[in-house]
C-alpha positions as CSV (number, residue, x, y, z in Angstrom):
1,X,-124.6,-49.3,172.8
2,X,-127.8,-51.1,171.8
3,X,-127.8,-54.9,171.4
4,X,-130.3,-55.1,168.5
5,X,-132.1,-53.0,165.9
6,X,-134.9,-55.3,165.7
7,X,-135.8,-54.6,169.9
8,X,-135.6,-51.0,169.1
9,X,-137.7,-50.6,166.2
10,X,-140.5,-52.9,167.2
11,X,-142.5,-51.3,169.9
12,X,-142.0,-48.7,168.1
13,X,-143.7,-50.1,165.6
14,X,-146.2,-52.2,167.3
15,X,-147.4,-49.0,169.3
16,X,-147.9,-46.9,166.7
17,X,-145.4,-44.3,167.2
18,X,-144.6,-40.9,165.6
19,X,-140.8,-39.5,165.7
20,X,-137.5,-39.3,164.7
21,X,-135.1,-42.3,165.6
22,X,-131.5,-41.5,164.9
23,X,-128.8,-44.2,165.4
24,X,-124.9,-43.5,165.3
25,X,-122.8,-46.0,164.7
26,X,-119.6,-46.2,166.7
27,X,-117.0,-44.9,163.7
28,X,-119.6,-42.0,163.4
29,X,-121.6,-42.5,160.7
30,X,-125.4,-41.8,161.1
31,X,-128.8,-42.7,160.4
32,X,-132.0,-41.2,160.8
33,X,-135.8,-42.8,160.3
34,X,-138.8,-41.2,160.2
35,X,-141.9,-43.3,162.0
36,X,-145.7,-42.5,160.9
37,X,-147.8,-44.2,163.6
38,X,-145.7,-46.9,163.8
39,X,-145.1,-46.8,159.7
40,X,-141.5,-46.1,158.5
41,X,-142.0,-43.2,156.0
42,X,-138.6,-42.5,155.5
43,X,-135.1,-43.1,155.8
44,X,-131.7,-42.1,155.2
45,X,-128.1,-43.0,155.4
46,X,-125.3,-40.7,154.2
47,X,-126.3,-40.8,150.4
48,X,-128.8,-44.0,150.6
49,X,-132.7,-43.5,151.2
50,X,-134.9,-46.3,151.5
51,X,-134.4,-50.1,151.4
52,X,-130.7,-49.4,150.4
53,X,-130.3,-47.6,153.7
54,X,-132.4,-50.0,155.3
55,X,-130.1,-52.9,154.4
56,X,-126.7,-51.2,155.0
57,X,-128.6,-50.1,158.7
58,X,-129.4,-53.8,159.6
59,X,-125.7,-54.7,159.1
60,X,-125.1,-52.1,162.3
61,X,-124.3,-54.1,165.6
62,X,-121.7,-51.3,167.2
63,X,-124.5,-47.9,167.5
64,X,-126.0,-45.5,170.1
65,X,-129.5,-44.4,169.9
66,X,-131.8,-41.5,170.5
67,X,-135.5,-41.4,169.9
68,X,-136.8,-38.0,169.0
69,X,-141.4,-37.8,169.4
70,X,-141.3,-34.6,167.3
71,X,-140.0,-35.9,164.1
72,X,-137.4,-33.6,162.3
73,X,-138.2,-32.3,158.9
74,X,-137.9,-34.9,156.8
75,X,-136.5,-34.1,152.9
76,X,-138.7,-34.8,149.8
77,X,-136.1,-37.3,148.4
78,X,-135.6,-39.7,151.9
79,X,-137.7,-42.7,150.4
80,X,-139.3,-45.3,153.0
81,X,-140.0,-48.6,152.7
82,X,-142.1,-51.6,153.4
83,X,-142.5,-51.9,157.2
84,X,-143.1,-55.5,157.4
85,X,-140.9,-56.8,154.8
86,X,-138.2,-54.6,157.0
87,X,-138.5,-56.2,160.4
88,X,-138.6,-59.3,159.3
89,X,-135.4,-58.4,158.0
90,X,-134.0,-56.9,161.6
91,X,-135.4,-60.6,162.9
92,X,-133.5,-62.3,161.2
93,X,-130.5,-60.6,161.7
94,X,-131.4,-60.5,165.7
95,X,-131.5,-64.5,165.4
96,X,-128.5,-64.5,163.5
97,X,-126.5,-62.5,165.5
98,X,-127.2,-64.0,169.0
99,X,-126.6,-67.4,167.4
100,X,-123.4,-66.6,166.3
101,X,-122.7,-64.4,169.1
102,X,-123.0,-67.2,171.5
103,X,-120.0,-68.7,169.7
104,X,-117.8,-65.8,168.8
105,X,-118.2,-62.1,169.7
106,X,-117.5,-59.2,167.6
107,X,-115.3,-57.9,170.4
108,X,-113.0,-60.9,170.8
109,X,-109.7,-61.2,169.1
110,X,-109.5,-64.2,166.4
111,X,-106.3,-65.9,165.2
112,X,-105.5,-68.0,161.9
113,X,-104.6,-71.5,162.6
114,X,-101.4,-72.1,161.2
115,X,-101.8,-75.6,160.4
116,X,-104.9,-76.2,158.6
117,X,-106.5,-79.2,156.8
118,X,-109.6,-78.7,154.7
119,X,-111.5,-81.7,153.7
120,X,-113.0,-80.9,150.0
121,X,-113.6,-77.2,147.9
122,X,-114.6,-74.8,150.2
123,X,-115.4,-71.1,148.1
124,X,-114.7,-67.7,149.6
125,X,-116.2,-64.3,149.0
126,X,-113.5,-61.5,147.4
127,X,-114.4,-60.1,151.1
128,X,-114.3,-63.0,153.1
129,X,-110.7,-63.3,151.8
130,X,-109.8,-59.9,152.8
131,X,-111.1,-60.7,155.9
132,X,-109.1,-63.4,156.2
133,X,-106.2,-62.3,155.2
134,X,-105.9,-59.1,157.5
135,X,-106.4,-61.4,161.2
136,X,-103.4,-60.8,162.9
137,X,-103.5,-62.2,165.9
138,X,-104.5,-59.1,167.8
139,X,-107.4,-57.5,166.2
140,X,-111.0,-58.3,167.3
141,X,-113.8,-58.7,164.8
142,X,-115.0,-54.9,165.1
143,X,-111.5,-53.9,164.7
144,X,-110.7,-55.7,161.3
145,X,-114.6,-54.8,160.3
146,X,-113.4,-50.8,160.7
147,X,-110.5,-51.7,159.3
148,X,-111.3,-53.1,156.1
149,X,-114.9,-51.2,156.0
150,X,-117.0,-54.2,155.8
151,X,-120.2,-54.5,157.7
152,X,-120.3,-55.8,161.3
153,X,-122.8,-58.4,160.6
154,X,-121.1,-59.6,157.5
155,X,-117.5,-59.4,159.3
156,X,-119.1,-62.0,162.4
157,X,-120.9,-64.2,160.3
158,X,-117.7,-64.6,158.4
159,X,-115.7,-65.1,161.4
160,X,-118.2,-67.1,162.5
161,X,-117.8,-69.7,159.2
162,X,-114.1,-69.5,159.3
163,X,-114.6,-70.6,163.1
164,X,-116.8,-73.6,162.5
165,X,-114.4,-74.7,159.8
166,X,-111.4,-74.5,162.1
167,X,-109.8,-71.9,160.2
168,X,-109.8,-69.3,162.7
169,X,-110.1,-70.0,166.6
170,X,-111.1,-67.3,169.0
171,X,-108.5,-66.0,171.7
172,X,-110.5,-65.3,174.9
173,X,-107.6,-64.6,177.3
174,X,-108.0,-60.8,175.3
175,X,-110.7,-59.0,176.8
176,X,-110.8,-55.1,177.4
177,X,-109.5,-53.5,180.9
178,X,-112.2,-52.5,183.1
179,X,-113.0,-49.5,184.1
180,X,-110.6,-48.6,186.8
181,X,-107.9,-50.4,184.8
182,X,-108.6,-48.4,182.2
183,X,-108.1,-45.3,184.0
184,X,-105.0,-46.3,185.4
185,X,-103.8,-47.4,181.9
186,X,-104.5,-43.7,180.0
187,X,-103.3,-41.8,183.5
188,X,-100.3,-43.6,183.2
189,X,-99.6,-43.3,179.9
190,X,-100.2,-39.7,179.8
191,X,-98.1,-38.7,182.9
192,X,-95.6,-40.7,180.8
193,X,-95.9,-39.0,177.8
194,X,-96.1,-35.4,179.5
195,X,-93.0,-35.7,180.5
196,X,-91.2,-36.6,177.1
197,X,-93.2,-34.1,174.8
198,X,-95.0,-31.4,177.8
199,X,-99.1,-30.9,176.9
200,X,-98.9,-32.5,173.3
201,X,-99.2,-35.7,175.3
202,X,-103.0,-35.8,175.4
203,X,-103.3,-34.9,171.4
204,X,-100.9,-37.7,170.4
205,X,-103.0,-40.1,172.8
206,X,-106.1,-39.1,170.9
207,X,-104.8,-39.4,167.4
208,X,-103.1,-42.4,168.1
209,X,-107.0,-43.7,169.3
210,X,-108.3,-42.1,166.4
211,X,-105.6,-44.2,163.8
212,X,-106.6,-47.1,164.9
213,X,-110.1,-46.1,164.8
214,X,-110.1,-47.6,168.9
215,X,-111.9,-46.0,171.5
216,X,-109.9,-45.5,174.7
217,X,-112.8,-46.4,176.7
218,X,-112.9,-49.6,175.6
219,X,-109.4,-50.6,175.3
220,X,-108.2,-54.4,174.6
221,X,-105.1,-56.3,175.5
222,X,-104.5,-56.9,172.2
223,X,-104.6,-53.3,170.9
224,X,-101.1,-52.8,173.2
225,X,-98.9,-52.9,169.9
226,X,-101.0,-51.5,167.5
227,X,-101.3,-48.6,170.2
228,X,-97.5,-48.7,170.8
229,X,-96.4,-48.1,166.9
230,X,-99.2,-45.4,166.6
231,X,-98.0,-43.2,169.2
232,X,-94.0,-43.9,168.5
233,X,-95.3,-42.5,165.4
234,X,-95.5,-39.0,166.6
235,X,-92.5,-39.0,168.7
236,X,-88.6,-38.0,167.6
237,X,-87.0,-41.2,167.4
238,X,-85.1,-41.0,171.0
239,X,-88.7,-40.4,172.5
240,X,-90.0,-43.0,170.7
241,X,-87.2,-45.6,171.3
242,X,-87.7,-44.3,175.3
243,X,-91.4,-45.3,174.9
244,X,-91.3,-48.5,173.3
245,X,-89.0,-49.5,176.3
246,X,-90.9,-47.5,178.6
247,X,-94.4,-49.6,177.7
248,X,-93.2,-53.0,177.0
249,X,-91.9,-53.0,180.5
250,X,-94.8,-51.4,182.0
251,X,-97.5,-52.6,180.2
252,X,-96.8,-56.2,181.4
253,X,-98.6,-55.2,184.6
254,X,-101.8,-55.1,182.7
């Protein structure tokens, strides 16, 4: 994953470059700009061309990147936009983000505060109030922003307002397993699994990943009962009342 758009694109541009960059964010979706010596001529993503795609691309802070020198065929209708204009855009944003980052990350689990005084009118975006409304206690920023398909960048520096109002408060105890912890975790839970419904164990693992739009290499304390319900899901209810036991005793240890 790349920390920033704007670190990306700018020796690209700076240097002149020709290519193809193509960026996938982590649900999937793609991107793909065309460079001119160091001009972007075009760009798409999904439907949108141009400054449209531009925009909805500088809201990306989850993506993977890979820079192509012999540009792919680019179609007549991808429009491009004004270079310039665009990364002082992706600045911005870059400032933005690490200022808000160094407060609350888009990984980190936030809570509602249940008791809550607010001084004055404060107003609230139709999306900052779905936002709002869908923390649970266990989800972390990128989670709800998958969730409720609203832009990374505008999920944080929502999060980030309802945090500097005291509305929400950031739980840092939940942080995601590392790596041999991980493993442990999905061996586990497979041999477990195996045994109840044979080689379907590894499909309903995936699906269950896949509902939650999670990725099990990056898995979070807080996803356990998210993760729990998901795969009960696909299990006849004796399995699924074995596995609810069968986790919530185990799954302590993690």
């Amino acid at each position: 994953m790349s920390d920033s758009l704007y670190a990306i694109f700018k020796p690209l541009v700076d240097e002149g470059h020709n290519g193809t960059v193509l960026i996938e964010h982590a649900s999937g979706d793609q991107a793909a700009v065309w460079l001119e010596e160091g001009r972007i001529g075009g760009i798409r993503l999904g439907d949108l061309t141009g400054m449209l795609a531009g925009k909805e691309l500088s809201m990306w802070l989850s993506f993977t990147v890979t820079c192509c020198e012999q540009p792919q065929p680019m179609a007549d209708d991808v429009a491009g936009l004004d270079t310039q204009h665009y990364m002082t855009l992706l600045s911005k944003i870059d400032e933005q983000t690490a200022k808000m980052k160094s407060e609350v990350a888009i990984d980190c689990v936030i809570l509602k505060v249940t008791s809550f005084e607010m001084p004055g009118t404060k107003e609230f975006k139709p999306e900052e109030l779905r936002l709002l409304l869908a923390i649970d206690g266990q989800s972390t920023v990128k989670q709800l922003a998958r969730r409720l398909r609203i832009p990374e960048f505008r999920a944080l520096s929502f999060t980030y307002r309802f945090c500097r109002i005291g509305l929400v408060k950031k739980i840092d105890a939940y942080s995601p397993l590392d790596q041999k912890t991980t493993a442990s975790f999905l061996s586990s839970l497979t041999a477990f699994l195996a045994e109840q419904v044979g080689p379907a164990a590894e499909i309903i693992v995936n699906k269950a990943f896949e509902y939650l739009e999670s990725d099990p290499r990056l898995i979070f304390k807080s996803e356990f009962p998210d993760l729990i319900g998901a795969i009960s899901n696909h299990l006849e209810d004796e399995d699924g009342m074995a596995f609810k036991k069968w986790a919530l005793e185990s799954w302590q240890n993690y």
